[in-house]
mmCIF file of the N, C-alpha and C atoms, coordinates in Angstrom:
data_MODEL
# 
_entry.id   MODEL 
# 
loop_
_atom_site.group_PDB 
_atom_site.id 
_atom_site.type_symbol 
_atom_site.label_atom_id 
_atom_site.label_alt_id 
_atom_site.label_comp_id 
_atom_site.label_asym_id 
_atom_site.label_entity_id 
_atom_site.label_seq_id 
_atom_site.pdbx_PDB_ins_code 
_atom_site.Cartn_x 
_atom_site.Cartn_y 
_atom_site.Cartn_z 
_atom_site.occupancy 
_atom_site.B_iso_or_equiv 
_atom_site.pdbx_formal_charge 
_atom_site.auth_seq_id 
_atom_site.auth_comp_id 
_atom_site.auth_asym_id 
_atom_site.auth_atom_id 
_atom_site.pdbx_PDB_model_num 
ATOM 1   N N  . UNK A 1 1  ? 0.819   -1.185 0.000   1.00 0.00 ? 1  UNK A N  1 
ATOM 2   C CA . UNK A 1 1  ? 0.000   0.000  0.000   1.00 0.00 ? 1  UNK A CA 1 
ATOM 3   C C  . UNK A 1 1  ? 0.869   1.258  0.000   1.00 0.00 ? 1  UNK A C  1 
ATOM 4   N N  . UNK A 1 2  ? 2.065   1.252  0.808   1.00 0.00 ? 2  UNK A N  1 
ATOM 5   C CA . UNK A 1 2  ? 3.038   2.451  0.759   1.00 0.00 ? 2  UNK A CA 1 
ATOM 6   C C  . UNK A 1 2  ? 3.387   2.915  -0.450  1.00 0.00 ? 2  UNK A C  1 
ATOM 7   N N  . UNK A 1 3  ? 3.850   1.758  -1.404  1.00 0.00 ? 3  UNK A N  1 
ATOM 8   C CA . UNK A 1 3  ? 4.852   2.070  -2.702  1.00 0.00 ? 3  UNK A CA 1 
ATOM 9   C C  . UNK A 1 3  ? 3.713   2.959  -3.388  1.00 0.00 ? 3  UNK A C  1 
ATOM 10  N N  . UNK A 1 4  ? 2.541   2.231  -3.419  1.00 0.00 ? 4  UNK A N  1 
ATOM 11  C CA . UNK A 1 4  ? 1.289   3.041  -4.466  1.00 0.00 ? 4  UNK A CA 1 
ATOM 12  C C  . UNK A 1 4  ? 0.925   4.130  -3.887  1.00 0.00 ? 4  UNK A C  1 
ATOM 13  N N  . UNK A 1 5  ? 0.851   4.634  -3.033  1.00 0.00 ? 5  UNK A N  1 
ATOM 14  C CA . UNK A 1 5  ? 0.583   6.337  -2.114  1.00 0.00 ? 5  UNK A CA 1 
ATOM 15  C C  . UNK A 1 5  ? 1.901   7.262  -2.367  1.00 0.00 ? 5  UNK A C  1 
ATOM 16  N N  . UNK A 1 6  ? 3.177   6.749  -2.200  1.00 0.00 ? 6  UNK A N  1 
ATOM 17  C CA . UNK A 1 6  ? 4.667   7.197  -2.689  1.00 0.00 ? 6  UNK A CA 1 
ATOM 18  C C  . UNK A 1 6  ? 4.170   7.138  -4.226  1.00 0.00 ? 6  UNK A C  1 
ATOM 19  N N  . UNK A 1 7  ? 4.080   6.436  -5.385  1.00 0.00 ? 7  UNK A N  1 
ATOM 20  C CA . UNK A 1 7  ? 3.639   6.776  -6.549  1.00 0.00 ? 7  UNK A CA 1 
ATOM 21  C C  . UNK A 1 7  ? 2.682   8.078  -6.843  1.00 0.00 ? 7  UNK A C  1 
ATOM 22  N N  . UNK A 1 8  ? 1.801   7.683  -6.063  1.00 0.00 ? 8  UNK A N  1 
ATOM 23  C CA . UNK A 1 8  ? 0.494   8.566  -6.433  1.00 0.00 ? 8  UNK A CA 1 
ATOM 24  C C  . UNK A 1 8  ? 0.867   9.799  -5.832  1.00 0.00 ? 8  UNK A C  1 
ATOM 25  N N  . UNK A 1 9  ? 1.179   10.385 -5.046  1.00 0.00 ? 9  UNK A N  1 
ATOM 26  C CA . UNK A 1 9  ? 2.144   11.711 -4.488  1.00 0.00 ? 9  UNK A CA 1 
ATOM 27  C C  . UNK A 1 9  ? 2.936   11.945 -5.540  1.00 0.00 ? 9  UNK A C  1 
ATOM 28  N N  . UNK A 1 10 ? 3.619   11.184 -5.773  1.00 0.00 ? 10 UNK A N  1 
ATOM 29  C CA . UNK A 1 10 ? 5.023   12.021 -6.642  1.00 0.00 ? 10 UNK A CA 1 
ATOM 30  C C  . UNK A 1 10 ? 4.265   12.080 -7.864  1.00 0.00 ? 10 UNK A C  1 
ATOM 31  N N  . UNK A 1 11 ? 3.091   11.463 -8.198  1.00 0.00 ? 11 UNK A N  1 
ATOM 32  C CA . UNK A 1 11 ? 2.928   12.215 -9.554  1.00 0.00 ? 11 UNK A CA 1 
ATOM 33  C C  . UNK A 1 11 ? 2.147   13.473 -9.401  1.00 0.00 ? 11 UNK A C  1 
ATOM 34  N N  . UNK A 1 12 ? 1.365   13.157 -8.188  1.00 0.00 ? 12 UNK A N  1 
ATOM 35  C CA . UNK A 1 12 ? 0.396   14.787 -7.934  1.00 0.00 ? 12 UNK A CA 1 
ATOM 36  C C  . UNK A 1 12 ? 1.627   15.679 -7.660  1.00 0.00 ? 12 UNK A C  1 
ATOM 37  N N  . UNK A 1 13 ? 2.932   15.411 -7.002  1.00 0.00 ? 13 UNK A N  1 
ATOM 38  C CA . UNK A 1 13 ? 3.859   16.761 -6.836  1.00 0.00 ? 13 UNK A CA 1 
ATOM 39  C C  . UNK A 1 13 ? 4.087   17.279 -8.028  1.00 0.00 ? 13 UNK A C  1 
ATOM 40  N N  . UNK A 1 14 ? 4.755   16.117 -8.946  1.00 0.00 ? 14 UNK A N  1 
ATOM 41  C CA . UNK A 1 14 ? 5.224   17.012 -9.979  1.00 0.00 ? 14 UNK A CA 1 
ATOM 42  C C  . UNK A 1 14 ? 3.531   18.037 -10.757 1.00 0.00 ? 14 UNK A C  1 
ATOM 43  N N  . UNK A 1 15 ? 3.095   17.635 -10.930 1.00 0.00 ? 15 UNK A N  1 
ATOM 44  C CA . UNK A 1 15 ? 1.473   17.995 -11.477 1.00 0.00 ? 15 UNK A CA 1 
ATOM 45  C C  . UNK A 1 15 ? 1.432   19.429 -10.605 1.00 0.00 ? 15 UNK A C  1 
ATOM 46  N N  . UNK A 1 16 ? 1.247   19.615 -9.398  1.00 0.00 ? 16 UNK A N  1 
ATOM 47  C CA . UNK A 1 16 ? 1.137   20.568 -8.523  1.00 0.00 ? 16 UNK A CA 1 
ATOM 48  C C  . UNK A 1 16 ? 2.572   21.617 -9.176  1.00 0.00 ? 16 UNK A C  1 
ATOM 49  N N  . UNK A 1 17 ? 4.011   21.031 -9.177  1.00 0.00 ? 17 UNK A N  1 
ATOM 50  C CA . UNK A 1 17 ? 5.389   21.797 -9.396  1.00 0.00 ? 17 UNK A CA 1 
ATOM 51  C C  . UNK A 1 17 ? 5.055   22.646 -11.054 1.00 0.00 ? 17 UNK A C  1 
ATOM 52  N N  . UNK A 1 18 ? 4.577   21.601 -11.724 1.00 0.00 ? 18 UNK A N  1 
ATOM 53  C CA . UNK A 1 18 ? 4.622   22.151 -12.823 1.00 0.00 ? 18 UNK A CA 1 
ATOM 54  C C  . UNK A 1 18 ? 3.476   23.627 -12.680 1.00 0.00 ? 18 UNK A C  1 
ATOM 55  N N  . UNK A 1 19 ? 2.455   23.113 -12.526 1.00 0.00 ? 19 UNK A N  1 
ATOM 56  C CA . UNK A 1 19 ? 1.126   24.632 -12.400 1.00 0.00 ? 19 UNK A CA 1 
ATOM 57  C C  . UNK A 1 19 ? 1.739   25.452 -11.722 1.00 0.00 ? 19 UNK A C  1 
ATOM 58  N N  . UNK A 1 20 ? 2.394   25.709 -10.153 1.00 0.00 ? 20 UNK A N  1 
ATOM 59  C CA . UNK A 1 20 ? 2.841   26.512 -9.544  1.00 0.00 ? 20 UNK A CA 1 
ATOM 60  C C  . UNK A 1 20 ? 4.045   27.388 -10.263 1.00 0.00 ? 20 UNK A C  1 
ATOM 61  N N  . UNK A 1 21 ? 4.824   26.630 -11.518 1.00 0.00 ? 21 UNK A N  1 
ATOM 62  C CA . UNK A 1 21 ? 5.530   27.530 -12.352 1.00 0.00 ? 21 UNK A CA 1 
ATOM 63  C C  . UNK A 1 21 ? 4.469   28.348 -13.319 1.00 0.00 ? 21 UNK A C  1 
ATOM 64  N N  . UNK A 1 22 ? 3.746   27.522 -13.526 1.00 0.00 ? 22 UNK A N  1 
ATOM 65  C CA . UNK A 1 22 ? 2.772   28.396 -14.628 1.00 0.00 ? 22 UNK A CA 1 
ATOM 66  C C  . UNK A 1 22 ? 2.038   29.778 -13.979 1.00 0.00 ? 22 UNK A C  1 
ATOM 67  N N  . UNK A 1 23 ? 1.570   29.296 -12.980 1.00 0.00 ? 23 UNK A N  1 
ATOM 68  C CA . UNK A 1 23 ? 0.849   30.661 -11.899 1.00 0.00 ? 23 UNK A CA 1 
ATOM 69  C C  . UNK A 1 23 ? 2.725   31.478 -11.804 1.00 0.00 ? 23 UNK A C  1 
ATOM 70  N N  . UNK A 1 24 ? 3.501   31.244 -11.330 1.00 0.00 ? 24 UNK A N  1 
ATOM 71  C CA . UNK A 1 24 ? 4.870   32.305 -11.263 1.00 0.00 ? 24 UNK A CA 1 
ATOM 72  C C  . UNK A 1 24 ? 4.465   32.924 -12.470 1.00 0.00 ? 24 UNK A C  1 
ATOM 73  N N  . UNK A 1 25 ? 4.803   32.273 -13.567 1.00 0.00 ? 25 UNK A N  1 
ATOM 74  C CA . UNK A 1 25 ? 4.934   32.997 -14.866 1.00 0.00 ? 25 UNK A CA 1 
ATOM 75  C C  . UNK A 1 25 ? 3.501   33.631 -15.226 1.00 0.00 ? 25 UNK A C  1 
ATOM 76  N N  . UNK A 1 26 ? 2.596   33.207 -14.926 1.00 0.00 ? 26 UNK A N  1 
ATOM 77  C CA . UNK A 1 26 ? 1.605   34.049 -15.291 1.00 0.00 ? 26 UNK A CA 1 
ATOM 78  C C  . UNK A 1 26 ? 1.093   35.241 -14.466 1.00 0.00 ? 26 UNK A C  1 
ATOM 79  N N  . UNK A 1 27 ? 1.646   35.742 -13.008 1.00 0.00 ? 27 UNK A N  1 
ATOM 80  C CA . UNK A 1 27 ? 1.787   36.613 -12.576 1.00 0.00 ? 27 UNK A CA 1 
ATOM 81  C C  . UNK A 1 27 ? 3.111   37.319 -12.876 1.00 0.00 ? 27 UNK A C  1 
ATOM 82  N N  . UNK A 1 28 ? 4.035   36.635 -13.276 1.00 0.00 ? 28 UNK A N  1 
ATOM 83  C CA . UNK A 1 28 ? 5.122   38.095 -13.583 1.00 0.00 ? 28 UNK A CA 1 
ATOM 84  C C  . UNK A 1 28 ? 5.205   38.772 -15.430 1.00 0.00 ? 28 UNK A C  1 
ATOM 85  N N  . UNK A 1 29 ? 4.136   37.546 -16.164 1.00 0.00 ? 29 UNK A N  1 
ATOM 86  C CA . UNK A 1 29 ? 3.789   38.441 -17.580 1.00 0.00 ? 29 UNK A CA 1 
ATOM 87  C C  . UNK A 1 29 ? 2.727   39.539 -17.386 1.00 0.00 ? 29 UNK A C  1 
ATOM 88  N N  . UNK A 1 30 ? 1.734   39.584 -16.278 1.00 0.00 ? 30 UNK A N  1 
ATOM 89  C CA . UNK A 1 30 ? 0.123   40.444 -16.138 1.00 0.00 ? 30 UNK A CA 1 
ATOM 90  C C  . UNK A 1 30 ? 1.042   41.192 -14.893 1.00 0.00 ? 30 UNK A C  1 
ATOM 91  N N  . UNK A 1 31 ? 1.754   41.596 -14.285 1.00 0.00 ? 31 UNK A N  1 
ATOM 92  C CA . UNK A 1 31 ? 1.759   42.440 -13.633 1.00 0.00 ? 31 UNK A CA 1 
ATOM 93  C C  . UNK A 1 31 ? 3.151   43.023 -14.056 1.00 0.00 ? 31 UNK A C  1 
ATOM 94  N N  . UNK A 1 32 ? 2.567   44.962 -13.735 1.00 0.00 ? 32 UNK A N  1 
ATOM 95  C CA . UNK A 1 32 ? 3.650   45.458 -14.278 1.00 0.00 ? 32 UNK A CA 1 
ATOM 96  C C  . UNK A 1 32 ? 3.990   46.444 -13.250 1.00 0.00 ? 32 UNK A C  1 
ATOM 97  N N  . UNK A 1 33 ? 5.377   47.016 -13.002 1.00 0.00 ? 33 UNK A N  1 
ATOM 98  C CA . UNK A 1 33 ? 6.222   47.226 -11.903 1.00 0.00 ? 33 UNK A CA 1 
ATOM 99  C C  . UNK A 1 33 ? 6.459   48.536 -12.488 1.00 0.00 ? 33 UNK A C  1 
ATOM 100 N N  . UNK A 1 34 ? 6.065   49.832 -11.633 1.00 0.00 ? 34 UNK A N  1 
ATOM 101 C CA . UNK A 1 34 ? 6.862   51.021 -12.080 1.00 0.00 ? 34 UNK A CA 1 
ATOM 102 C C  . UNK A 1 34 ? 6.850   52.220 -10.743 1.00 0.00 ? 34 UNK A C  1 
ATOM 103 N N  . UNK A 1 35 ? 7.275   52.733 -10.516 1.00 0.00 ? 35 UNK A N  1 
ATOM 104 C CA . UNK A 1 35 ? 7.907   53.994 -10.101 1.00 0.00 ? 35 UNK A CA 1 
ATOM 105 C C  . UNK A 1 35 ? 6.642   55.509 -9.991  1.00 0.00 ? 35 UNK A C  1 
ATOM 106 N N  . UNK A 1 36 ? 5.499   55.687 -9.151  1.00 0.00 ? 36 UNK A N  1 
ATOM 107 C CA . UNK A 1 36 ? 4.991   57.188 -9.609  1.00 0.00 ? 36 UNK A CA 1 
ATOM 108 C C  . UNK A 1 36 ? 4.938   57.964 -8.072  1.00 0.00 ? 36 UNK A C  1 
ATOM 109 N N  . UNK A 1 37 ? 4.799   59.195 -8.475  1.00 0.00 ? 37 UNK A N  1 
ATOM 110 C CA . UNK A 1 37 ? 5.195   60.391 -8.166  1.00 0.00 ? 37 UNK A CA 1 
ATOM 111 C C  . UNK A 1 37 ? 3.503   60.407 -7.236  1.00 0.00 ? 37 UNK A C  1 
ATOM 112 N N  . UNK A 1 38 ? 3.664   60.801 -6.183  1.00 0.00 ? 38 UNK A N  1 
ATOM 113 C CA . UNK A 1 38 ? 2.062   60.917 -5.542  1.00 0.00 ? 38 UNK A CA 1 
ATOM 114 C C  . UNK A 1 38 ? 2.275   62.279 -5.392  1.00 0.00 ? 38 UNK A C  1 
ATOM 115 N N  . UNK A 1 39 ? 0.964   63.067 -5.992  1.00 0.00 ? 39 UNK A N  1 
ATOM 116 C CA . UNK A 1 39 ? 0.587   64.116 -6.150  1.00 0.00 ? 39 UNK A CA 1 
ATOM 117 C C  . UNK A 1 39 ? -0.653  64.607 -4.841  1.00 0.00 ? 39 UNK A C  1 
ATOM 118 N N  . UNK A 1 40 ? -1.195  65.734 -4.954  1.00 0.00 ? 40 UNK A N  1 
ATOM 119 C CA . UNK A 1 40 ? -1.792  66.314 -4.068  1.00 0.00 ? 40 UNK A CA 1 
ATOM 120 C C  . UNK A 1 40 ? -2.920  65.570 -3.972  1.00 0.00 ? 40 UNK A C  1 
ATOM 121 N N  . UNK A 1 41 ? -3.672  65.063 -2.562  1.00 0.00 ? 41 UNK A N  1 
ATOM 122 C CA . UNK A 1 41 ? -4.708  64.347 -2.670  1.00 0.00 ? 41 UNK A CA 1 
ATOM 123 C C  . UNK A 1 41 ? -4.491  62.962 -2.813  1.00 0.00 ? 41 UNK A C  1 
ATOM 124 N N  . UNK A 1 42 ? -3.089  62.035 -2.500  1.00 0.00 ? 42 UNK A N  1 
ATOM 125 C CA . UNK A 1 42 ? -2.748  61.511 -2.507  1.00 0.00 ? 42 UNK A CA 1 
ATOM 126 C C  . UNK A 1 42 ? -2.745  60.338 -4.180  1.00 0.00 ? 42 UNK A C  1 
ATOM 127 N N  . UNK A 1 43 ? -3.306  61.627 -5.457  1.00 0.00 ? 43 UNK A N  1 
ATOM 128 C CA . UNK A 1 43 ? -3.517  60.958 -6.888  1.00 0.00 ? 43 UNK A CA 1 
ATOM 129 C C  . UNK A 1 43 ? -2.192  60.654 -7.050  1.00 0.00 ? 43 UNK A C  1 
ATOM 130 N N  . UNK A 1 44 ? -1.512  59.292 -7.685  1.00 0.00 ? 44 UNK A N  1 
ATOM 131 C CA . UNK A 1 44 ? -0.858  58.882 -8.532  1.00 0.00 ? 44 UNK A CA 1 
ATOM 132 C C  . UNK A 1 44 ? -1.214  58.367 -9.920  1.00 0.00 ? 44 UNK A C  1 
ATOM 133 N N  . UNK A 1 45 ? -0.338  58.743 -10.907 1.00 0.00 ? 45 UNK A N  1 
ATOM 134 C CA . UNK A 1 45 ? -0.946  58.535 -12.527 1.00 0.00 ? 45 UNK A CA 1 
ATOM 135 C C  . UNK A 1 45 ? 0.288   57.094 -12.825 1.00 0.00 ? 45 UNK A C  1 
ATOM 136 N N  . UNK A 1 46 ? -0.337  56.333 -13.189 1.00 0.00 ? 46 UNK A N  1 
ATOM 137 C CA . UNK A 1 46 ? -0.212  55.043 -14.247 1.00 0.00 ? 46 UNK A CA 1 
ATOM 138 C C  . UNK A 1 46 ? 0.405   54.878 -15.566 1.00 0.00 ? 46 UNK A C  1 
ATOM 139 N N  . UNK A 1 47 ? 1.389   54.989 -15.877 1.00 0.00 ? 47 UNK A N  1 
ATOM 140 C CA . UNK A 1 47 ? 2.064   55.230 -16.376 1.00 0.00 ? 47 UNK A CA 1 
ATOM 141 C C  . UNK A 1 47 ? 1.125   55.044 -18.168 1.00 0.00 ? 47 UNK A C  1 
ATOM 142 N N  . UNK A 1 48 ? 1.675   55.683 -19.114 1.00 0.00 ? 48 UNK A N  1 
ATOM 143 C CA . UNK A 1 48 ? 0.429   55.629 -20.627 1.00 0.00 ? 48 UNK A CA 1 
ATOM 144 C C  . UNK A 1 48 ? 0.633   53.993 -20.997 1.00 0.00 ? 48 UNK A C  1 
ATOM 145 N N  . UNK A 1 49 ? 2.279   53.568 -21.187 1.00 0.00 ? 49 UNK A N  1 
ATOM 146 C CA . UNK A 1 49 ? 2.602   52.614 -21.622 1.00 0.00 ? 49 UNK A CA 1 
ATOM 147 C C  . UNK A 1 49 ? 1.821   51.640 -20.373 1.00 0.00 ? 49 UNK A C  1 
ATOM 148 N N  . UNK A 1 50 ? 1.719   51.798 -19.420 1.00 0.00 ? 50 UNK A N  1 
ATOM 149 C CA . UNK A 1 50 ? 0.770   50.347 -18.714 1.00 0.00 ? 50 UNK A CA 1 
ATOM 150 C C  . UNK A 1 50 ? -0.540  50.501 -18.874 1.00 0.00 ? 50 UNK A C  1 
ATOM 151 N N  . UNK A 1 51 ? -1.346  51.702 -18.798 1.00 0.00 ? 51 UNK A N  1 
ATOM 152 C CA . UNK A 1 51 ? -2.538  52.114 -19.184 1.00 0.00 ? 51 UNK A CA 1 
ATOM 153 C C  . UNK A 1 51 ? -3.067  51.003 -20.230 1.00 0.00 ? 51 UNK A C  1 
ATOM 154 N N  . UNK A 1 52 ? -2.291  51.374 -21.072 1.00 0.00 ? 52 UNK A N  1 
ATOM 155 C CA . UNK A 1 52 ? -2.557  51.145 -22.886 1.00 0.00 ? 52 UNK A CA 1 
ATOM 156 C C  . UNK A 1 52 ? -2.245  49.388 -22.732 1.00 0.00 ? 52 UNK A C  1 
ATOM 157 N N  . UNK A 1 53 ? -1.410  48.622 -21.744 1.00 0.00 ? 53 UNK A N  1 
ATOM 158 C CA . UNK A 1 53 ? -1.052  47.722 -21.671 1.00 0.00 ? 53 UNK A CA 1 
ATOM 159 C C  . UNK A 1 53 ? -2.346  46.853 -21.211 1.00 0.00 ? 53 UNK A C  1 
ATOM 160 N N  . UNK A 1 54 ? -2.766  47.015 -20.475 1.00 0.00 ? 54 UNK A N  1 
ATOM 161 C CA . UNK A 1 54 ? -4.177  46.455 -19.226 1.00 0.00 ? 54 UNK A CA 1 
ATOM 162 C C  . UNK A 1 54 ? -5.111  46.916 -19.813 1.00 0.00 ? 54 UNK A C  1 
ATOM 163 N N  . UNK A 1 55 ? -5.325  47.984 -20.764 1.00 0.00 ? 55 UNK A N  1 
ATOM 164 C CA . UNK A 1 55 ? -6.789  48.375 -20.941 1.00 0.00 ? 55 UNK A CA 1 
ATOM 165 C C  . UNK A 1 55 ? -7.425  49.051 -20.067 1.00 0.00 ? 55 UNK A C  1 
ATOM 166 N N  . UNK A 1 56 ? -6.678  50.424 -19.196 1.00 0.00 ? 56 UNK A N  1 
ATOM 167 C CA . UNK A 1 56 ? -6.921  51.083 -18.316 1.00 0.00 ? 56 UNK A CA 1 
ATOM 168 C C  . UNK A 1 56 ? -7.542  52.119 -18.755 1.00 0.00 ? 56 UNK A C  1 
ATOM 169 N N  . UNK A 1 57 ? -9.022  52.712 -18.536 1.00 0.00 ? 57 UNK A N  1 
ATOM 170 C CA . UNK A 1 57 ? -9.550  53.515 -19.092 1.00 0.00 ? 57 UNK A CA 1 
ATOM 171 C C  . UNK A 1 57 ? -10.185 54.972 -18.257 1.00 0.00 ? 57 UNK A C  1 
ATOM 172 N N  . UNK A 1 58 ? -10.534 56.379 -18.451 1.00 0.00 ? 58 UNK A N  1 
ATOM 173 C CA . UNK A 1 58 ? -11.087 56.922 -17.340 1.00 0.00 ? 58 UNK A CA 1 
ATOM 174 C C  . UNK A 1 58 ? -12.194 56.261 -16.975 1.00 0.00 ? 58 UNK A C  1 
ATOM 175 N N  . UNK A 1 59 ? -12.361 56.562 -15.431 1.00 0.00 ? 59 UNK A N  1 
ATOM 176 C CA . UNK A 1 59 ? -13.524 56.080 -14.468 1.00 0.00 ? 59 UNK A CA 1 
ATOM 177 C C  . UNK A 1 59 ? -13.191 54.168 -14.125 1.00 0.00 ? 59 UNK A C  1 
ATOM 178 N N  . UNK A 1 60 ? -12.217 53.491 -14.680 1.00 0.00 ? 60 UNK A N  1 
ATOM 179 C CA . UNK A 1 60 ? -11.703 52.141 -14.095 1.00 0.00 ? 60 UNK A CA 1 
ATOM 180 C C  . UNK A 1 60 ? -11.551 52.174 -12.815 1.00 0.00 ? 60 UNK A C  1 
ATOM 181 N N  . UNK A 1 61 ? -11.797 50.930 -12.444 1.00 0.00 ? 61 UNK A N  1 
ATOM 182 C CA . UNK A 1 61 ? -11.369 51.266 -10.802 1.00 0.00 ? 61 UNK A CA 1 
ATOM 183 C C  . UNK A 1 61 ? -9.981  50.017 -11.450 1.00 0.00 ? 61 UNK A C  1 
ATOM 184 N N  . UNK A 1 62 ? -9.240  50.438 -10.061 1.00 0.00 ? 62 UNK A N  1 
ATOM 185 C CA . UNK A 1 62 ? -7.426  49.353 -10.504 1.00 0.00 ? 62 UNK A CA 1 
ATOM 186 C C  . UNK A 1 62 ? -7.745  48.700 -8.786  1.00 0.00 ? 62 UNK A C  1 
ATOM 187 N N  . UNK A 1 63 ? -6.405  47.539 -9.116  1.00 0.00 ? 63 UNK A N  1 
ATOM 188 C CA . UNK A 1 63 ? -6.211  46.752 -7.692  1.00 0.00 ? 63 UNK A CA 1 
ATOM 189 C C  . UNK A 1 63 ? -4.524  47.292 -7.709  1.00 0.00 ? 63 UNK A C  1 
ATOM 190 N N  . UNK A 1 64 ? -4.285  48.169 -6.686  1.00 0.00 ? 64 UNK A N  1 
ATOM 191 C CA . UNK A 1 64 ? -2.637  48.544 -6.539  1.00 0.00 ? 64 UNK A CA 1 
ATOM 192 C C  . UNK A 1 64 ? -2.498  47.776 -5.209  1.00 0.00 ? 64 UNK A C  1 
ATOM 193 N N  . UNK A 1 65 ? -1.098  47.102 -5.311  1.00 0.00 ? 65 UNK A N  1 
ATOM 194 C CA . UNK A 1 65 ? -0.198  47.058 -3.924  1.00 0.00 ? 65 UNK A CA 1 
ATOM 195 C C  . UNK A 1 65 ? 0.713   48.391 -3.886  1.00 0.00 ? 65 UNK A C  1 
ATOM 196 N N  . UNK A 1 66 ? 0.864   48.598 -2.688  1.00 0.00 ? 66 UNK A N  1 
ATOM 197 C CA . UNK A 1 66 ? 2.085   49.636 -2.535  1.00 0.00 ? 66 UNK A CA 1 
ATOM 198 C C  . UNK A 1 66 ? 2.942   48.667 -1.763  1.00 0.00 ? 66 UNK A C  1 
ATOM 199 N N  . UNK A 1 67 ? 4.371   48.547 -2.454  1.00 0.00 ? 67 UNK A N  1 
ATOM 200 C CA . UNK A 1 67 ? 5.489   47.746 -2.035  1.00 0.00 ? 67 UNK A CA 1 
ATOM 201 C C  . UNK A 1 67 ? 6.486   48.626 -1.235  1.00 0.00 ? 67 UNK A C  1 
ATOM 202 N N  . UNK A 1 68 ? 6.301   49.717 -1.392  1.00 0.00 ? 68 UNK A N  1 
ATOM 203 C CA . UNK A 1 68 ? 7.436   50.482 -1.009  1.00 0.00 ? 68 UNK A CA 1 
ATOM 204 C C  . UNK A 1 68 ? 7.259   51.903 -1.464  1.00 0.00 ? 68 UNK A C  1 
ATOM 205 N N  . UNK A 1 69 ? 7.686   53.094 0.300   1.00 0.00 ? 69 UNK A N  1 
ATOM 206 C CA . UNK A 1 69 ? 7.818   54.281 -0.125  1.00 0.00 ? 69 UNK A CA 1 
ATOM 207 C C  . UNK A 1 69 ? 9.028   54.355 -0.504  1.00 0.00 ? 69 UNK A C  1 
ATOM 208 N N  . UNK A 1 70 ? 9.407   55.569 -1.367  1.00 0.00 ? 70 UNK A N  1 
ATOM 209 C CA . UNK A 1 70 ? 10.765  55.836 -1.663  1.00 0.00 ? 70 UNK A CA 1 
ATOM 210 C C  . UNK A 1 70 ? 10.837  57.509 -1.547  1.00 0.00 ? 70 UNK A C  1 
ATOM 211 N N  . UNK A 1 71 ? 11.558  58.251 -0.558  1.00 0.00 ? 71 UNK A N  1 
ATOM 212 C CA . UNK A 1 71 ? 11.413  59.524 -0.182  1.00 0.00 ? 71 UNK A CA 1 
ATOM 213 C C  . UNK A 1 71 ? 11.907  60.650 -1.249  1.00 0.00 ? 71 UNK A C  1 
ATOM 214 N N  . UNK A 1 72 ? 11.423  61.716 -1.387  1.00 0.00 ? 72 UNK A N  1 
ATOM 215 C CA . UNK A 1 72 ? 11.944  62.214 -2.263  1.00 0.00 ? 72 UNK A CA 1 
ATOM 216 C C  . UNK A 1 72 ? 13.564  62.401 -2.293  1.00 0.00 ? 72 UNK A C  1 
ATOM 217 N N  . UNK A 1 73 ? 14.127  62.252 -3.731  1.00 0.00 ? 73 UNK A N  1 
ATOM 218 C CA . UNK A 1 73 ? 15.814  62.779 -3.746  1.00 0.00 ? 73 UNK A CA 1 
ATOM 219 C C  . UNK A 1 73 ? 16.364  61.165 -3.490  1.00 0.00 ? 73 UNK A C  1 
ATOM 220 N N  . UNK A 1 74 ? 15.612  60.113 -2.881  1.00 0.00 ? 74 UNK A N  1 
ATOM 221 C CA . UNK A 1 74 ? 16.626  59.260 -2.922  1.00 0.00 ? 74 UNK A CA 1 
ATOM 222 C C  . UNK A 1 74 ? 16.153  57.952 -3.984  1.00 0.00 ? 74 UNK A C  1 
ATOM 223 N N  . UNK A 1 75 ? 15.708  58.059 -4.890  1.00 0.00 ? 75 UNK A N  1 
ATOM 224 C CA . UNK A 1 75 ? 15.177  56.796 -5.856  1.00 0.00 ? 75 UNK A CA 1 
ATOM 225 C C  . UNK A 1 75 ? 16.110  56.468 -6.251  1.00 0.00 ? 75 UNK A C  1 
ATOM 226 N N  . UNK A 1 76 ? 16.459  55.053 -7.282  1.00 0.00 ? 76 UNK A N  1 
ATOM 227 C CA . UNK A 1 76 ? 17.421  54.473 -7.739  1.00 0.00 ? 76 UNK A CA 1 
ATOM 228 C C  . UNK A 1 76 ? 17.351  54.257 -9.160  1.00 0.00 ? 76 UNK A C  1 
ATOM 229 N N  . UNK A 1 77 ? 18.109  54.484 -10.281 1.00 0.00 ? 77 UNK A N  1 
ATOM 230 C CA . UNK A 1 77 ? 17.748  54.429 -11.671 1.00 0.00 ? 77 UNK A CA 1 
ATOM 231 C C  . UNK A 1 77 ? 18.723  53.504 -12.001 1.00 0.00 ? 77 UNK A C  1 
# 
């Protein structure tokens, strides 16, 4: 009974290994990473090139993470 449960696992792992690359890769092709400037009222603008990328239109609502402040004068290029 062991050997066939050790079989049947290692084929659901690899099955599970393989999708969990596909979900990686399919979150780092749909999400896009950039840099904006927060303006008065706490508005930040979206860059045209991601806009135009996603199909971002006026009146859209978006899903943002904020990963990180970066203070003015010290960003990294």
């Amino acid at each position: 009974m062991q050997k066939h449960c050790a079989r049947h696992c290692g084929a659901n792992w690899k099955l599970l290994s393989i999708f969990c690359c596909f979900l990686l890769w399919l979150v780092f092709a749909l999400v896009e990473v950039f840099v904006a400037r927060v303006f008065s009222g706490g508005k930040v603008t979206i860059p045209k090139r991601v806009r135009e990328l996603l199909g971002v239109g006026d009146g859209d609502y978006v899903r943002l993470s904020l990963v990180e402040v970066v203070k003015r004068g010290k960003i990294e290029r």
